[in-house]
MARMIMAR-700403 format. One record per residue: chain; residue number from 1; x, y, z of N, C-alpha, C, O in turn; residue in three letters. Coordinates in Angstrom, 1 decimal. Layout:
<pts>
('A',NUM,(X,Y,Z),(X,Y,Z),(X,Y,Z),(X,Y,Z),'ALA')
...
</pts>
This chain:
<pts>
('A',1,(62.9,27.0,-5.6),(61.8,26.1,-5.8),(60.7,26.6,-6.7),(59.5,26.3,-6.5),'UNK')
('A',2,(61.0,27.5,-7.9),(60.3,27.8,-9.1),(61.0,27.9,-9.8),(62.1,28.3,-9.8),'UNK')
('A',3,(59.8,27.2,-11.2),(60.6,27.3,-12.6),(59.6,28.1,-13.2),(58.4,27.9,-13.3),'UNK')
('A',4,(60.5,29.3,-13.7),(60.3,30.5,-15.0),(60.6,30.1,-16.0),(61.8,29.9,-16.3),'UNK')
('A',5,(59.5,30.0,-17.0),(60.0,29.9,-18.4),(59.6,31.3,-19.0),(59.2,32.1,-18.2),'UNK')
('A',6,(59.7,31.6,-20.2),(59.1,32.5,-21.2),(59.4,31.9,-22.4),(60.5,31.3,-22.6),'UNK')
('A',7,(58.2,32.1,-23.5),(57.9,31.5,-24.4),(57.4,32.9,-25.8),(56.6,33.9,-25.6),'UNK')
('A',8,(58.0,32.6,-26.7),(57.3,33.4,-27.8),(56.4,32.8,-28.5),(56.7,31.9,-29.2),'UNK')
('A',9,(55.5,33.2,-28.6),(54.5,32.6,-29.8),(54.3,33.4,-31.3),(54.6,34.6,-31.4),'UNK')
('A',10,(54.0,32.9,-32.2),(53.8,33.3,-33.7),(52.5,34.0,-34.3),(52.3,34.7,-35.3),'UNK')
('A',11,(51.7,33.3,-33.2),(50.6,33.4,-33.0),(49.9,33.0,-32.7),(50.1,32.8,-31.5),'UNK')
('A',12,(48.2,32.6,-33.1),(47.2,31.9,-32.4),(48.1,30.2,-32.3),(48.8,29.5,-33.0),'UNK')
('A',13,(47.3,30.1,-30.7),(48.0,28.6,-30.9),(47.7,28.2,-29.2),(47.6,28.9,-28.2),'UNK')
('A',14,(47.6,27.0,-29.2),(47.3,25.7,-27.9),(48.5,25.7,-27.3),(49.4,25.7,-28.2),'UNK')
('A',15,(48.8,25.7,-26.4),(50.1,25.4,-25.2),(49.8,24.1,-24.3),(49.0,24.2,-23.3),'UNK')
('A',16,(50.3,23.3,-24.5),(50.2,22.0,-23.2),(52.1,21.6,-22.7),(53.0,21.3,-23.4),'UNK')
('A',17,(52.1,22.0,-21.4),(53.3,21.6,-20.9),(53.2,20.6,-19.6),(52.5,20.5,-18.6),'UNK')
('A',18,(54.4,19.5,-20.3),(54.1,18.6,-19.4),(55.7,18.3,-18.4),(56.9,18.5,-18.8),'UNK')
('A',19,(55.4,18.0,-17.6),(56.6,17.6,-17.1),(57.1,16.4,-16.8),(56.3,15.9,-16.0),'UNK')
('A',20,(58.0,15.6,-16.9),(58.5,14.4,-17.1),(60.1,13.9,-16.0),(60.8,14.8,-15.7),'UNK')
('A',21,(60.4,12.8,-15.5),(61.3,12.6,-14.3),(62.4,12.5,-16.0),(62.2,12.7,-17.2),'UNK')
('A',22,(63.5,12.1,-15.4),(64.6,11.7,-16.1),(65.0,10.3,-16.7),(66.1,10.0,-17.0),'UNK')
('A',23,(63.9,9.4,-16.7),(62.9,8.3,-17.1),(62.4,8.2,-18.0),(62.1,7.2,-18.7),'UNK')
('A',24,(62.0,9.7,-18.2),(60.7,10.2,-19.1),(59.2,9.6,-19.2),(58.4,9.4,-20.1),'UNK')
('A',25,(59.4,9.7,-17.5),(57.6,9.3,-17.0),(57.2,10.5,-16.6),(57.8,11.3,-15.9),'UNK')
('A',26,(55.8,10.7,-17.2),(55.0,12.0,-16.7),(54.7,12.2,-15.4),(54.1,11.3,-14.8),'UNK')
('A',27,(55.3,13.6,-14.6),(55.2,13.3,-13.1),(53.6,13.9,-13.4),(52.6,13.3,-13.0),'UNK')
('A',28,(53.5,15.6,-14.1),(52.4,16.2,-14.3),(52.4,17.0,-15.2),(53.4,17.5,-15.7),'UNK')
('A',29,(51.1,17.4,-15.6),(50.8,18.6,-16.7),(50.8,19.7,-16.0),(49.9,20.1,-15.2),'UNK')
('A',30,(51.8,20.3,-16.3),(51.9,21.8,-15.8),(50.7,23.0,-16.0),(50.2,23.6,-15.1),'UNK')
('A',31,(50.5,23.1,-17.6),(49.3,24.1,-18.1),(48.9,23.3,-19.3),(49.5,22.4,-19.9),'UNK')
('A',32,(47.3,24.1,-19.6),(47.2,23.8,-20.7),(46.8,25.4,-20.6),(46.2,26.0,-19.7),'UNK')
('A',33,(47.2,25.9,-22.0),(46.8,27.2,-22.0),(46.6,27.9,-23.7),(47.5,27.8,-24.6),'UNK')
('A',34,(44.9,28.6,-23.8),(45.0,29.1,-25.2),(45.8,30.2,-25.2),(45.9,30.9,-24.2),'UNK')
('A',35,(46.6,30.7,-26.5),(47.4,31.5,-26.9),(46.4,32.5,-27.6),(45.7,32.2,-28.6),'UNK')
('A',36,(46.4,33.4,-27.3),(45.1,34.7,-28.4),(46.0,34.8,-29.1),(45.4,35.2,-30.1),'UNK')
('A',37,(47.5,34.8,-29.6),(47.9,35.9,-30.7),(49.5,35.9,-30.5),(49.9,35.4,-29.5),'UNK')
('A',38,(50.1,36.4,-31.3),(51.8,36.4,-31.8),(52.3,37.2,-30.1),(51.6,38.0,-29.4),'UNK')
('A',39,(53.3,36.8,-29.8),(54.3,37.5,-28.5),(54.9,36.5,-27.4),(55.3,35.4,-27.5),'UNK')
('A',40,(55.0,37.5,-26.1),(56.2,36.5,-25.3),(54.7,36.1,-24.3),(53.5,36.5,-24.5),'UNK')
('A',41,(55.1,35.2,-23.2),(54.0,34.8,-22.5),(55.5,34.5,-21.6),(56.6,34.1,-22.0),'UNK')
('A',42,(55.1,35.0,-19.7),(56.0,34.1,-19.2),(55.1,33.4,-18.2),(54.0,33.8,-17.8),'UNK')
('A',43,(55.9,32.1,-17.9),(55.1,31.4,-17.2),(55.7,31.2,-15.3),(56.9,31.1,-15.1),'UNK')
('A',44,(55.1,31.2,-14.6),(55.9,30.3,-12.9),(55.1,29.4,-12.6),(53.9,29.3,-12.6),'UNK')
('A',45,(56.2,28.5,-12.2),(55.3,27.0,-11.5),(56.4,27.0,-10.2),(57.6,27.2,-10.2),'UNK')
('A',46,(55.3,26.6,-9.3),(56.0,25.9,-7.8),(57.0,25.1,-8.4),(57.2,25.1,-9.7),'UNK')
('A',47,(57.7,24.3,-7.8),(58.6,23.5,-8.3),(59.3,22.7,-7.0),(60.3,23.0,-6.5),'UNK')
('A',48,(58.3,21.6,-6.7),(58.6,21.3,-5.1),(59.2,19.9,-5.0),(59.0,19.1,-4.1),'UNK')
('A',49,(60.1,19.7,-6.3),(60.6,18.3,-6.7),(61.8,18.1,-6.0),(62.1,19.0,-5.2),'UNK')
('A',50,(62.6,17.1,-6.1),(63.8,16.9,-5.5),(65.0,17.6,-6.8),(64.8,17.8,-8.0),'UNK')
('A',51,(66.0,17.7,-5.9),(67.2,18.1,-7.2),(67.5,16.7,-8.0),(67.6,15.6,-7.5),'UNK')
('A',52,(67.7,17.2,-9.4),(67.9,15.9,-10.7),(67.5,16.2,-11.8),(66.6,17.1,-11.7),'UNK')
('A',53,(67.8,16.0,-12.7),(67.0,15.8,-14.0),(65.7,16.0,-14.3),(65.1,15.2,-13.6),'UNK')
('A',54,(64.9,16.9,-15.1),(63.7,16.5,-15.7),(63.4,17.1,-16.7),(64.3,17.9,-16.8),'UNK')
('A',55,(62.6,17.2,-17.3),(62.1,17.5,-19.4),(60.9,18.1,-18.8),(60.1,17.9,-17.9),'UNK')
('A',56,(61.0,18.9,-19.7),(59.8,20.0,-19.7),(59.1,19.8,-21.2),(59.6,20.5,-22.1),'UNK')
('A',57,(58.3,19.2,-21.4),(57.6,19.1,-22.4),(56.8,19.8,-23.0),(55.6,19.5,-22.8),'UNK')
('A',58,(57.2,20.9,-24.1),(56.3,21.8,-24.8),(55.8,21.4,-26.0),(56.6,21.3,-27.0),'UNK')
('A',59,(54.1,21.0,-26.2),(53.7,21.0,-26.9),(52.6,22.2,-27.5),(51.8,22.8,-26.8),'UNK')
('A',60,(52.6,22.4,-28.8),(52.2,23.3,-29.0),(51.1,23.0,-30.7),(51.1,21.9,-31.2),'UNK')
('A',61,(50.4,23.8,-31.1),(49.9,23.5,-32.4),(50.6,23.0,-33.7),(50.1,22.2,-34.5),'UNK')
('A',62,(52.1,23.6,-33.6),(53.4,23.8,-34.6),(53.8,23.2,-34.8),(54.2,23.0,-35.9),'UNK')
('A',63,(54.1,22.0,-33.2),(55.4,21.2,-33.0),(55.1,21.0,-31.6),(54.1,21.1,-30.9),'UNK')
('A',64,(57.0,20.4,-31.4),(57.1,19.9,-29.9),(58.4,20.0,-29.6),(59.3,19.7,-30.4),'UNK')
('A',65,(58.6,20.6,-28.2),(60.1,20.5,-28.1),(60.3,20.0,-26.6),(59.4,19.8,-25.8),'UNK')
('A',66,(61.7,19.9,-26.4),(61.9,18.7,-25.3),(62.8,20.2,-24.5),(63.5,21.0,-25.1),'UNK')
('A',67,(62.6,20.1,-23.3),(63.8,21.4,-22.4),(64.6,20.6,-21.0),(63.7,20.3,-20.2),'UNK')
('A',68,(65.3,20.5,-20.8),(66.4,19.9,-19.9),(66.3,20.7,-19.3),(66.5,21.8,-19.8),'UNK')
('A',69,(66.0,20.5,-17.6),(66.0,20.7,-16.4),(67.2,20.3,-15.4),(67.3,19.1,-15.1),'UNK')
('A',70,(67.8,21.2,-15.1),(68.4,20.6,-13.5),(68.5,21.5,-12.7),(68.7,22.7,-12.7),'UNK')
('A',71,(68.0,20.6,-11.5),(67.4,21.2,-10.1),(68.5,20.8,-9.5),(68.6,21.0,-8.2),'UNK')
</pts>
């Protein structure tokens, strides 16, 4: 009932992660978090959903990327 991610960053830079059902309706925003500088960052979140599908939505300064979950 937790999800670990780790993330590299390039450098300075905004983190917003959101999380999404398999619908791709926002259940909730996980973090918003500033980045000081280039490296790894890892993250834990409770994770008190049912087992199924869901997107982890990483947005960032750079870009955006979509991450497939199954619980």
């Amino acid at each position: 009932n937790k999800l670990q991610i780790e993330i590299t960053f390039l450098g300075v830079d905004h983190l917003n992660l959101g999380l999404y059902d398999q619908q791709g309706k926002r259940i909730t925003t996980l973090l918003i978090d500033e980045i000081n500088g280039a490296g790894k960052k890892e993250y834990s979140f409770d994770f008190p959903y049912s087992d199924g599908v869901y997107y982890l939505n990483l947005h960032t300064n750079t870009g955006r990327q979509s991450v497939k979950i199954v619980k």
